[in-house]
Kinemage of the C-alpha trace (Angstrom):
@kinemage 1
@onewidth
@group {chain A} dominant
@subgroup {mainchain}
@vectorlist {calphas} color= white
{ca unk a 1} P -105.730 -64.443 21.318
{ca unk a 2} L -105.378 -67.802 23.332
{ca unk a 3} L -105.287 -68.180 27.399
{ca unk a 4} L -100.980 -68.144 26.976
{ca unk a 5} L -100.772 -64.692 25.412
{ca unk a 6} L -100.634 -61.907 26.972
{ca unk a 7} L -99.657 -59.294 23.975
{ca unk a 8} L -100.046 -58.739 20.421
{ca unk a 9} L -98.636 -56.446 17.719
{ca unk a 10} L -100.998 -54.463 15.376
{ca unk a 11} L -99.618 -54.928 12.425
{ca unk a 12} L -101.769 -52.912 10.246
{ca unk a 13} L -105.192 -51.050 10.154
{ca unk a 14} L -107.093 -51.472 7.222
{ca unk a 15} L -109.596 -48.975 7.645
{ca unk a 16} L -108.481 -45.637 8.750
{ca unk a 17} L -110.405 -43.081 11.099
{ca unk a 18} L -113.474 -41.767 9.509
{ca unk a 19} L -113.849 -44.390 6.952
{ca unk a 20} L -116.868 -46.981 7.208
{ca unk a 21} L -116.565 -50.484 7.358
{ca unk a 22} L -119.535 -53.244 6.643
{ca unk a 23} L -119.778 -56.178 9.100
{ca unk a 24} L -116.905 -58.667 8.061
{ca unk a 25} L -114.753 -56.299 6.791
{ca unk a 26} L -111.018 -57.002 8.358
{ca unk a 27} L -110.292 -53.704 10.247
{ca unk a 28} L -107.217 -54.750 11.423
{ca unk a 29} L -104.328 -57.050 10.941
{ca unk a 30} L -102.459 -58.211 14.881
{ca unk a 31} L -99.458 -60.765 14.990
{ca unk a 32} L -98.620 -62.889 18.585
{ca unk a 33} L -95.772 -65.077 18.625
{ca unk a 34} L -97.762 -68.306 17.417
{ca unk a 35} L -100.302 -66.754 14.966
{ca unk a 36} L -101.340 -63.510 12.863
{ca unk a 37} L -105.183 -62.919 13.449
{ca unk a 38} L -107.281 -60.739 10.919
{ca unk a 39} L -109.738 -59.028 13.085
{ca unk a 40} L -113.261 -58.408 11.401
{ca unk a 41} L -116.023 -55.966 12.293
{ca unk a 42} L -118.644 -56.826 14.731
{ca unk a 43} L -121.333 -54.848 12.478
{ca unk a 44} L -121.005 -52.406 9.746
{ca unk a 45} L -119.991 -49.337 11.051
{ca unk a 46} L -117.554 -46.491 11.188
{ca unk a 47} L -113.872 -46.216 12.968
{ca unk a 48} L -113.924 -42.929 14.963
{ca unk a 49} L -110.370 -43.134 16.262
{ca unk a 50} L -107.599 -45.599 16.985
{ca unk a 51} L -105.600 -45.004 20.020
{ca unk a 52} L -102.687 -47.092 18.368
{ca unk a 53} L -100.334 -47.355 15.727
{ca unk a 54} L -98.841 -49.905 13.597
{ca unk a 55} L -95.790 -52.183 15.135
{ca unk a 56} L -97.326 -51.096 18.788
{ca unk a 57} L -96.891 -54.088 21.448
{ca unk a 58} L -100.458 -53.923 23.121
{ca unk a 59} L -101.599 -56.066 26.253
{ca unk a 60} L -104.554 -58.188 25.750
{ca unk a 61} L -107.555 -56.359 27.180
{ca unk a 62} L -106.510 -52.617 26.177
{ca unk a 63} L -108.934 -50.628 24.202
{ca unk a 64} L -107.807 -50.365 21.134
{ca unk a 65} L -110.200 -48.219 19.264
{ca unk a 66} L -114.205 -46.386 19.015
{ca unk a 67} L -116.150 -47.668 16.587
{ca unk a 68} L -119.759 -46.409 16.105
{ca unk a 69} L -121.922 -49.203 14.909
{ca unk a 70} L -124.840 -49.002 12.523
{ca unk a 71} L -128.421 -50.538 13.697
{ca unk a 72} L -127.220 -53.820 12.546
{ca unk a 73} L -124.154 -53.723 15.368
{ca unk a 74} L -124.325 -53.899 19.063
{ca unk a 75} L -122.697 -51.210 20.431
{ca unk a 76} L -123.572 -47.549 20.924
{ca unk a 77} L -121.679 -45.263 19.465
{ca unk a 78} L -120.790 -43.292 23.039
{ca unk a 79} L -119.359 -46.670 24.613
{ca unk a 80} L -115.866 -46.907 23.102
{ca unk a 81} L -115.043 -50.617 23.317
{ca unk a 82} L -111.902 -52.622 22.537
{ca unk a 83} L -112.440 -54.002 18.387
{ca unk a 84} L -111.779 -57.592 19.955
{ca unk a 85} L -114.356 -57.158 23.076
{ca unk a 86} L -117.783 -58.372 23.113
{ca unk a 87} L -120.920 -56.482 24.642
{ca unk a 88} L -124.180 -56.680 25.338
{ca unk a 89} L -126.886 -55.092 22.977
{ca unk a 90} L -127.988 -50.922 23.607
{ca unk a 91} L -129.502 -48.732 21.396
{ca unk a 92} L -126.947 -47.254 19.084
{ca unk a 93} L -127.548 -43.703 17.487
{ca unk a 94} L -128.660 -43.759 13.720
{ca unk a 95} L -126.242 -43.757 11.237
{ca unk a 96} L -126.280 -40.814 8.505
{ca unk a 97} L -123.720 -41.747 6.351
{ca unk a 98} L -124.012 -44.500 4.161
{ca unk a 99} L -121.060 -47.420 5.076
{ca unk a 100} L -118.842 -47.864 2.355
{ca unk a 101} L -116.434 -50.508 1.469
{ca unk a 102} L -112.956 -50.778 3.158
{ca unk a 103} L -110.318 -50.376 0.453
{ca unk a 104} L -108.865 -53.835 0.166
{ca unk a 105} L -105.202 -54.407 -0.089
{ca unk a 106} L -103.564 -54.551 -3.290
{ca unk a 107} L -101.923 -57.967 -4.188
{ca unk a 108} L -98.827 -58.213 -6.071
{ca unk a 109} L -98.551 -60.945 -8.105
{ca unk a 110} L -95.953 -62.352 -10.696
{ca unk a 111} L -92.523 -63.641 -10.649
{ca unk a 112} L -90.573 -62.812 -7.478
{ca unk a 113} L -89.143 -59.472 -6.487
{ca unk a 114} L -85.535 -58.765 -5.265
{ca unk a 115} L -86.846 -56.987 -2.529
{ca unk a 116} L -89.623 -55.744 -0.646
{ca unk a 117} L -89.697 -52.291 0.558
{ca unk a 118} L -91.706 -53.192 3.911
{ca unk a 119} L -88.947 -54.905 6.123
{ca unk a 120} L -91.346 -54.880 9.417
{ca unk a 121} L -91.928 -58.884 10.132
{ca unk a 122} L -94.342 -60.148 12.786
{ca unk a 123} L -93.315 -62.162 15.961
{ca unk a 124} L -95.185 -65.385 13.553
{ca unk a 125} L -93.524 -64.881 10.119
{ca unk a 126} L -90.094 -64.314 11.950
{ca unk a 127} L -90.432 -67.481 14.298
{ca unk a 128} L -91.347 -69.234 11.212
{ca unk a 129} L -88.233 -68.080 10.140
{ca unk a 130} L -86.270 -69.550 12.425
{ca unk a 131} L -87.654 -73.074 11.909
{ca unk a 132} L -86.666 -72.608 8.512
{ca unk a 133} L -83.025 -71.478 9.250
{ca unk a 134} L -84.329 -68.086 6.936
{ca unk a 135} L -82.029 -65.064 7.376
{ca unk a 136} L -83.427 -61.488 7.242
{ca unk a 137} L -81.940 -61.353 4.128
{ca unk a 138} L -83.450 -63.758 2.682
{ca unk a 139} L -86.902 -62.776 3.848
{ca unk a 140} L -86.589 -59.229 2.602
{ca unk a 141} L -86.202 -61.335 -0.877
{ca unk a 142} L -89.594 -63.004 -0.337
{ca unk a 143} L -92.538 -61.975 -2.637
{ca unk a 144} L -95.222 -60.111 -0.391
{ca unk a 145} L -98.990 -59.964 -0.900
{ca unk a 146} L -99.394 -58.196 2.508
{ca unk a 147} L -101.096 -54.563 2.200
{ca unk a 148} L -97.609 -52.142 2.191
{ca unk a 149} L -96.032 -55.478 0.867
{ca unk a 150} L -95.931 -56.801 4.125
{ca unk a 151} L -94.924 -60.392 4.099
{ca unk a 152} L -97.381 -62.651 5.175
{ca unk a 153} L -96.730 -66.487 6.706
{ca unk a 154} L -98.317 -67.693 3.654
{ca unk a 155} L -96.178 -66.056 1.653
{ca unk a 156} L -93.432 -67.781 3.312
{ca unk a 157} L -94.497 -71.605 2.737
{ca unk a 158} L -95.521 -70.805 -0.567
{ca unk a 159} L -91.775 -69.925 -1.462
{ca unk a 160} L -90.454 -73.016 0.736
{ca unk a 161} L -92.765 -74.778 -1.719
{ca unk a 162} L -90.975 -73.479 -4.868
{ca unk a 163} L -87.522 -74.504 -3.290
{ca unk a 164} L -86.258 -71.184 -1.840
{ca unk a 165} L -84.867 -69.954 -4.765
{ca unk a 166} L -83.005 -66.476 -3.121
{ca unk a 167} L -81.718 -68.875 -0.449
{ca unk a 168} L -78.289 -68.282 -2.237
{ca unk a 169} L -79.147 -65.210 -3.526
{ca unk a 170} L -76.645 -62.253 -3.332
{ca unk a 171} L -76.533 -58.658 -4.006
{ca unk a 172} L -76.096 -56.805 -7.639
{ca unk a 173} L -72.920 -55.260 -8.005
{ca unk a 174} L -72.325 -52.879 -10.197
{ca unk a 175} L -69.578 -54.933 -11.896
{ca unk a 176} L -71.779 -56.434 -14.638
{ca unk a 177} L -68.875 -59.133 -15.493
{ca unk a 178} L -68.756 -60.125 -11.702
{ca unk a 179} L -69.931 -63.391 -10.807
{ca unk a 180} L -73.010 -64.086 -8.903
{ca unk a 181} L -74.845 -67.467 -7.839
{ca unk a 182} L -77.311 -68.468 -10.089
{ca unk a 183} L -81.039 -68.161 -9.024
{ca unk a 184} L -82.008 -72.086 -9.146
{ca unk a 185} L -85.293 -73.567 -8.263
{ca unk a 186} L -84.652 -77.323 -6.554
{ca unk a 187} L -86.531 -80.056 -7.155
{ca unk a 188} L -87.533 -81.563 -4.562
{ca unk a 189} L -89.012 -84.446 -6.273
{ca unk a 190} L -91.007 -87.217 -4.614
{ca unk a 191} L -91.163 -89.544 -1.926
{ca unk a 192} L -91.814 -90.119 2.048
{ca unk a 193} L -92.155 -87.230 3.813
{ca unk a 194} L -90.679 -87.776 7.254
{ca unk a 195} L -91.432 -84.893 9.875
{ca unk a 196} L -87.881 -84.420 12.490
{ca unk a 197} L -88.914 -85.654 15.958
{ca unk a 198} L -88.033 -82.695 18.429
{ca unk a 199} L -84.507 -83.684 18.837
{ca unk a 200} L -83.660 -83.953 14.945
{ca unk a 201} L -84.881 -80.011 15.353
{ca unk a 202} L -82.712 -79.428 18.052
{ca unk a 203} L -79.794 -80.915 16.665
{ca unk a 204} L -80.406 -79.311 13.220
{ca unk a 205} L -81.020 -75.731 15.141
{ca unk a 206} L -77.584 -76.319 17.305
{ca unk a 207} L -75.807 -77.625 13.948
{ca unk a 208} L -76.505 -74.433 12.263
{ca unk a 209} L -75.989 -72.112 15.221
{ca unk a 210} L -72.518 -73.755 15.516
{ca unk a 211} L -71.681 -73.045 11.882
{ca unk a 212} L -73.259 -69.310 12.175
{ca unk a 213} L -71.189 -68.671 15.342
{ca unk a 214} L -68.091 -70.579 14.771
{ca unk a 215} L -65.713 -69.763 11.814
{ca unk a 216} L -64.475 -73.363 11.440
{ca unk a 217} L -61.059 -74.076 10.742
{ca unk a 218} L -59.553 -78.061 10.101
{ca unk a 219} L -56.538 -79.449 10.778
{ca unk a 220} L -55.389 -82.915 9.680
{ca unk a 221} L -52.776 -85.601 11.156
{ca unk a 222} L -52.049 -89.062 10.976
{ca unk a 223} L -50.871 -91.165 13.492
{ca unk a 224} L -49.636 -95.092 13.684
{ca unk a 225} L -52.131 -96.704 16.349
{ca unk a 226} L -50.119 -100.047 16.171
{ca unk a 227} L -48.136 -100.236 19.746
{ca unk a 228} L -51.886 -99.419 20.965
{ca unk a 229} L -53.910 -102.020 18.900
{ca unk a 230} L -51.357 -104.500 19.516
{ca unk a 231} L -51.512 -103.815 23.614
{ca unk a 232} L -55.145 -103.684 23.654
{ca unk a 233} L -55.604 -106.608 21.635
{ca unk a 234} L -53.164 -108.558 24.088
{ca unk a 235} L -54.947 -106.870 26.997
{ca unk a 236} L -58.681 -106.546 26.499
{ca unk a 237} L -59.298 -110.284 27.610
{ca unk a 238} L -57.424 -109.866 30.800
{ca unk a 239} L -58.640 -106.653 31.416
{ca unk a 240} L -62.325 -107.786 31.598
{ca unk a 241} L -61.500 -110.325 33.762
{ca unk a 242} L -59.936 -108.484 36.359
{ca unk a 243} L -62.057 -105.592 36.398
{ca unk a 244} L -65.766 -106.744 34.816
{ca unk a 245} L -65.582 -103.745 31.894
{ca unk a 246} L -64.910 -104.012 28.515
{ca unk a 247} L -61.831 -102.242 26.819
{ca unk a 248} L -62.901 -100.487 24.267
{ca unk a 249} L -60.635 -97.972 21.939
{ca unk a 250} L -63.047 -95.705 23.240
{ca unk a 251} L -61.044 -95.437 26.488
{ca unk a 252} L -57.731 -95.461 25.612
{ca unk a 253} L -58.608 -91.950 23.353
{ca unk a 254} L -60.407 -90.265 25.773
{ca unk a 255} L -57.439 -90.374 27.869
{ca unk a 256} L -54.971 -89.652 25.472
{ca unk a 257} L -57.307 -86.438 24.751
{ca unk a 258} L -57.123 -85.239 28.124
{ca unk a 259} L -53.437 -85.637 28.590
{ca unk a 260} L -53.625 -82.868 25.458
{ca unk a 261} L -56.091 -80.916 26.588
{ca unk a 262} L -53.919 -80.455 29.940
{ca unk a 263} L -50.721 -79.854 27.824
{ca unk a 264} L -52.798 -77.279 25.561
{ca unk a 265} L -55.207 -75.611 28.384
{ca unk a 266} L -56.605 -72.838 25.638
{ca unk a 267} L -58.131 -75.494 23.534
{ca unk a 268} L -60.479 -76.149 26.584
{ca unk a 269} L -62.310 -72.649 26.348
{ca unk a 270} L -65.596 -71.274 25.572
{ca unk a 271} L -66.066 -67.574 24.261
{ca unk a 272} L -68.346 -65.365 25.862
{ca unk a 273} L -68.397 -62.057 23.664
{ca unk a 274} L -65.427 -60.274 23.610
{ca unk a 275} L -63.942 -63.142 26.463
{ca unk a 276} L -62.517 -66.530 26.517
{ca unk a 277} L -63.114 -68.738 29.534
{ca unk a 278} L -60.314 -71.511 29.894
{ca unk a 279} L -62.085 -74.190 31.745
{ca unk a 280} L -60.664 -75.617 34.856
{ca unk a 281} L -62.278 -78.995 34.901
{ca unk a 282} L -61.319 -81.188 31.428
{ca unk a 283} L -64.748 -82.470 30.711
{ca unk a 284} L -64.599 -85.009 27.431
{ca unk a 285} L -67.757 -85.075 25.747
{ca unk a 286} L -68.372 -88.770 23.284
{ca unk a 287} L -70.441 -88.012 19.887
{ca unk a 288} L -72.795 -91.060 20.127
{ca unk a 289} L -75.423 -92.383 17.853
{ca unk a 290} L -78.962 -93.124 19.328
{ca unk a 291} L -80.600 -96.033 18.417
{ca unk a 292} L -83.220 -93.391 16.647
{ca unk a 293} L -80.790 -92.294 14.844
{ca unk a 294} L -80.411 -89.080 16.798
{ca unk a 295} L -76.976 -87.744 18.194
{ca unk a 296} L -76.350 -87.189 22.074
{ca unk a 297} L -73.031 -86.401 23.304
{ca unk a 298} L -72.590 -87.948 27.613
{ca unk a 299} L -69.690 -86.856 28.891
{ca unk a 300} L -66.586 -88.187 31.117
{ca unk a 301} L -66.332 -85.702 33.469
{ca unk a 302} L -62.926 -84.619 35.320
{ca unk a 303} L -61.078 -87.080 32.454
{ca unk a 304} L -57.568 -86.050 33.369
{ca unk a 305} L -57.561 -87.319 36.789
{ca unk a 306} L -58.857 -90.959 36.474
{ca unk a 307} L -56.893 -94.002 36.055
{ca unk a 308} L -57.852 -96.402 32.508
{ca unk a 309} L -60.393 -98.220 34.308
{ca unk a 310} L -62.442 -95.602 35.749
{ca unk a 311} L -62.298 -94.325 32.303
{ca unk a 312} L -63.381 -97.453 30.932
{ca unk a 313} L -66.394 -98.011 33.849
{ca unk a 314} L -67.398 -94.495 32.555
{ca unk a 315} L -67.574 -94.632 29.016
{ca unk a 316} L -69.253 -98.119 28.981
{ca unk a 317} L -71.972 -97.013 31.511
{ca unk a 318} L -72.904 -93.985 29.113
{ca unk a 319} L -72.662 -96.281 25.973
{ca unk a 320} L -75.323 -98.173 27.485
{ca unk a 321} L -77.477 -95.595 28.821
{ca unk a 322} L -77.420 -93.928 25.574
{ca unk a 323} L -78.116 -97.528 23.893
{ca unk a 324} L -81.188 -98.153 26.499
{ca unk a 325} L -81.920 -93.953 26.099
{ca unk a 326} L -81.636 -93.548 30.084
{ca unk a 327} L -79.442 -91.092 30.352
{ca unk a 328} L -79.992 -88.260 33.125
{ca unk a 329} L -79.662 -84.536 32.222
{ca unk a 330} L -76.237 -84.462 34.247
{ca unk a 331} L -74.530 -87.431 32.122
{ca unk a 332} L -74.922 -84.825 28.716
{ca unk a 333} L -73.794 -81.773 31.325
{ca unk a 334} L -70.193 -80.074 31.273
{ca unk a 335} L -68.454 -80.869 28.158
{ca unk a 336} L -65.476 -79.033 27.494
{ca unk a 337} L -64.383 -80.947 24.278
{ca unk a 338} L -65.724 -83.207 22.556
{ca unk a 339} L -64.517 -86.179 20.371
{ca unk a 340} L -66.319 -87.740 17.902
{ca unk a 341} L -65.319 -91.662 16.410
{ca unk a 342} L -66.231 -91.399 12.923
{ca unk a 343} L -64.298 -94.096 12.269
{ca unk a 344} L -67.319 -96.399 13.938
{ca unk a 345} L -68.765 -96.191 10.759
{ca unk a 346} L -65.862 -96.899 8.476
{ca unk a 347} L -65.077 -93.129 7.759
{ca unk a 348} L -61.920 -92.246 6.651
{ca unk a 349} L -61.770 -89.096 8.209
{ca unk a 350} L -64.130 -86.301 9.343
{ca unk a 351} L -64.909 -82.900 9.845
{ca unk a 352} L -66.907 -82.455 12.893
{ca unk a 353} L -69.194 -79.523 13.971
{ca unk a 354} L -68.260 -77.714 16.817
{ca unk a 355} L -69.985 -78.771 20.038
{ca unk a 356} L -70.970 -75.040 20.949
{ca unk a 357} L -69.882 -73.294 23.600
{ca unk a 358} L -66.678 -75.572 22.853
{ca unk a 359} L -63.771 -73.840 20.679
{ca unk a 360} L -62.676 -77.432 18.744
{ca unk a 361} L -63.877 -81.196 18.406
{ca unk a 362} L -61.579 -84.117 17.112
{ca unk a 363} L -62.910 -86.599 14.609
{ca unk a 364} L -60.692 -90.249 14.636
{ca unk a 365} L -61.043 -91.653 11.499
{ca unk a 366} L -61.410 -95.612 11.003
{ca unk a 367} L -58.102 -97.731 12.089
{ca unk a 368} L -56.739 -99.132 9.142
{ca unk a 369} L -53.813 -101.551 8.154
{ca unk a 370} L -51.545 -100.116 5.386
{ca unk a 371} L -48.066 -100.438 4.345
{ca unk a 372} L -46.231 -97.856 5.333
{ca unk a 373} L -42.210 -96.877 5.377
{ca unk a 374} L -40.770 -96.675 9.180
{ca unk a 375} L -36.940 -96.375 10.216
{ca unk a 376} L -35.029 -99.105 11.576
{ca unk a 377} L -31.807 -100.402 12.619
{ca unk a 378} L -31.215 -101.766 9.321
{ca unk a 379} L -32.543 -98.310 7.292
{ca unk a 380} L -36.039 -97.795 5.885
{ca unk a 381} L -38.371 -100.786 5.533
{ca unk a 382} L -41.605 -101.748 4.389
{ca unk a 383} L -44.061 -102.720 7.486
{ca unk a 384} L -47.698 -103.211 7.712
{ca unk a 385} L -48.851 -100.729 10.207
{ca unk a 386} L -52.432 -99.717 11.679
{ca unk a 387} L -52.575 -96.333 10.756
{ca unk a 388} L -55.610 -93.681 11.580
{ca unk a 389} L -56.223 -90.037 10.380
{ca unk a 390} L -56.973 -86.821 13.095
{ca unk a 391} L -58.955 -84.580 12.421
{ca unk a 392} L -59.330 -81.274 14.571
{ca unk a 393} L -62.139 -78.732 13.846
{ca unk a 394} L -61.431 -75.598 15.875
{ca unk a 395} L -62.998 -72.002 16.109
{ca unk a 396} L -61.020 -69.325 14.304
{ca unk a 397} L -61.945 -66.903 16.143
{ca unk a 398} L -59.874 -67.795 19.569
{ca unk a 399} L -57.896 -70.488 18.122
{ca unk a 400} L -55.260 -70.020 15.472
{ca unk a 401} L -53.178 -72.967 12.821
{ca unk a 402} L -50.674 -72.895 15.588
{ca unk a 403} L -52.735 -74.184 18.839
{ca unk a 404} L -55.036 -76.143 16.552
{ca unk a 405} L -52.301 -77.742 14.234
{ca unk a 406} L -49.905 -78.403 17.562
{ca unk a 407} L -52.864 -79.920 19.841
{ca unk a 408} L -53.947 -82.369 17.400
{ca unk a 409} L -50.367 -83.303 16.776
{ca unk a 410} L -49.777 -83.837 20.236
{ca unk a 411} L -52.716 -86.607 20.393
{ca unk a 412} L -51.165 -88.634 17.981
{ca unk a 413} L -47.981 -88.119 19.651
{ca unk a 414} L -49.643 -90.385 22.345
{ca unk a 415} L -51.227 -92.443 20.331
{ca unk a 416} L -47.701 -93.170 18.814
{ca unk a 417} L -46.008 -93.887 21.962
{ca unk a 418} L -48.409 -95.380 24.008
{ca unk a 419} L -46.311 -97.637 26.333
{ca unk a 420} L -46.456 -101.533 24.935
{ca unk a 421} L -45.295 -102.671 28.198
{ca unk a 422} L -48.132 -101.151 30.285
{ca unk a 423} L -49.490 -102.821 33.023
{ca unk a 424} L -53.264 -103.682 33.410
């Protein structure tokens, strides 16, 4: 089985006790978590009893079952070895009874089922599975050739190759006017096949995981950025100067956020079964694009109780750590919500995954100069403000419209009145 396993699953026998096998025959089917091995006969022979059944969990090493071998084989018939062991030549005891053929199993063939009756998977076709982001459900939709219409891992890339066509499949009802999803086979057509580097898997694993786990809820808002654009624009020069870090939007939201968070302590939770753990420490996580490509997501830890430039020394450290990919396992550590800048690359508005174990993320949308009605002295007027759109993805589970819609507001409540006359 390999020098890392330690225990296999017999998934099937193929011969039963009494029956006679020739050498090469498969006698038995056994899964491990990486592979499923056929196992053949040593020699032609006959299986005098198996001292396991299928779906047993053996440990490598453990007899298995007697065989008693025909001249041809090398091992006597009173010597009961393991099927997988190897031994040294004795003289067996003649064999009387003609070996016959192992029944082979019976392959089904045609168009695809809508279900297979054997829904016992090996530890390889379900980890396959899981690469695949395949649901039980859809696997029991698979076509089988596996004796007992087991489902085999071939069976499995065969029907990625034809486009997973019951990936959207649902159940019959017995209303025949209901509607149902149509069974559609995708073309994939042609061109560069590009295999995901081991964090592309990761972050396509924790993407869906987030969307299985999470029922995800949005909430919009728009807020007027233009007291801060017009202070940070006035300020950024200055700032640099005085204390060697540049000033960034970046900063200025991540400690807006926090000043939410702390006014809104339930939207800085995690859910742990049937609990929800409000956070102490308001950790802000920062969505940020690796120069692969990837996504990693440092975080400014303890947000709510540092001044603008700490903030500012923080953020532009983990920029360029992520930029020069050097950041350590603690800068990516401790997030308790997370904020991602779509607007970086001219989006409108988002609609962020949850960072998981988080409960809600907030997308900011690109900062954009449009004419919009405000109140004055002199009545409503025309102005050109710099306007940006919120958007708050929360779970549904633990938070409800009211938190999310009243959190979300309450950022661009500080956006809006962030203090023009602020001092550096």
């Amino acid at each position: 089985m390999g020098e890392s396993i330690s225990e296999g699953t017999i998934i099937n026998w193929l011969v039963e006790e009494g029956d006679s096998f020739n050498e090469g025959d498969i006698i038995l089917e056994v899964a491990t978590d990486k592979v499923d091995n056929e196992v053949p006969a040593p020699a032609s022979g006959k299986l005098i009893k198996t001292l396991f059944q299928a779906k047993d969990v053996v440990p490598v090493g453990t007899v298995i079952a007697t065989l008693e071998l025909s001249e041809a084989g090398s091992v006597s018939s009173d010597t009961p070895k393991a099927v997988a062991s190897d031994s040294k030549s004795s003289k067996p005891k003649k064999q009387t009874k003609k070996p016959k053929a192992a029944p082979q199993p019976q392959v089904s063939t045609g168009s695809f089922s809508t279900s297979n009756t054997n829904t016992f998977f090996s530890p390889l076709v379900i980890k396959i599975a899981k690469e695949h982001h395949i649901s039980f459900e859809e696997l029991a939709r698979i076509p089988a050739t596996g004796k007992d219409d087991r489902l085999r891992k071939s069976d499995i890339f065969n029907y990625i190759e034809e486009g997973r066509p019951y990936k959207f499949a649902q159940p019959i009802t017995q209303d025949p006017t209901a509607y149902r999803i149509p069974q559609l086979n995708f073309d994939k057509g042609k061109g560069k096949v590009i295999e995901m580097d081991r964090m592309r898997q990761m972050i396509a694993d924790h993407m869906v995981y987030s969307k299985h786990t999470s029922p995800h809820v949005t909430a919009y808002v728009e807020a007027d950025l233009t007291n801060m654009v017009n202070w940070r624009n006035a300020n950024k020069v200055a700032f640099q100067e005085k204390y060697g870090e540049r000033l960034t939007f970046t900063p200025l939201f991540v400690e807006a956020v926090a000043k939410a968070v702390k006014d809104f302590p339930n939207i800085n939770a995690s859910v742990d079964g049937n609990n929800i753990i409000v956070k102490e420490d308001i950790n802000i996580g920062m969505a940020t694009a690796l120069p692969s490509g990837n996504l990693i997501v440092p975080v400014v830890k303890n947000a709510d109780t540092k001044d603008l430039k700490t903030i500012a020394a923080n953020v532009n450290e983990l920029a360029g750590k992520a930029r020069e990919n050097k950041l350590a396992g603690d800068d990516i550590k401790g997030s308790t919500f997370t904020i991602s800048n779509v607007g970086t690359f001219g989006s409108v508005m988002g609609t962020p995954i949850i960072n998981q174990p988080e409960v809600a993320i907030l997308a900011l949308g690109i900062i954009k100069k449009r004419p919009e009605v405000i109140e004055t002295e002199n009545g409503d007027e025309i102005a050109i403000r710099s306007m940006m759109y919120l958007s708050l993805s929360f779970d549904h589970r633990v938070v409800d419209g009211f938190l999310g819609g009243s959190f979300v507001r309450r950022v661009a409540d500080y956006f809006e009145q962030f203090d023009t006359n602020r001092k550096i």
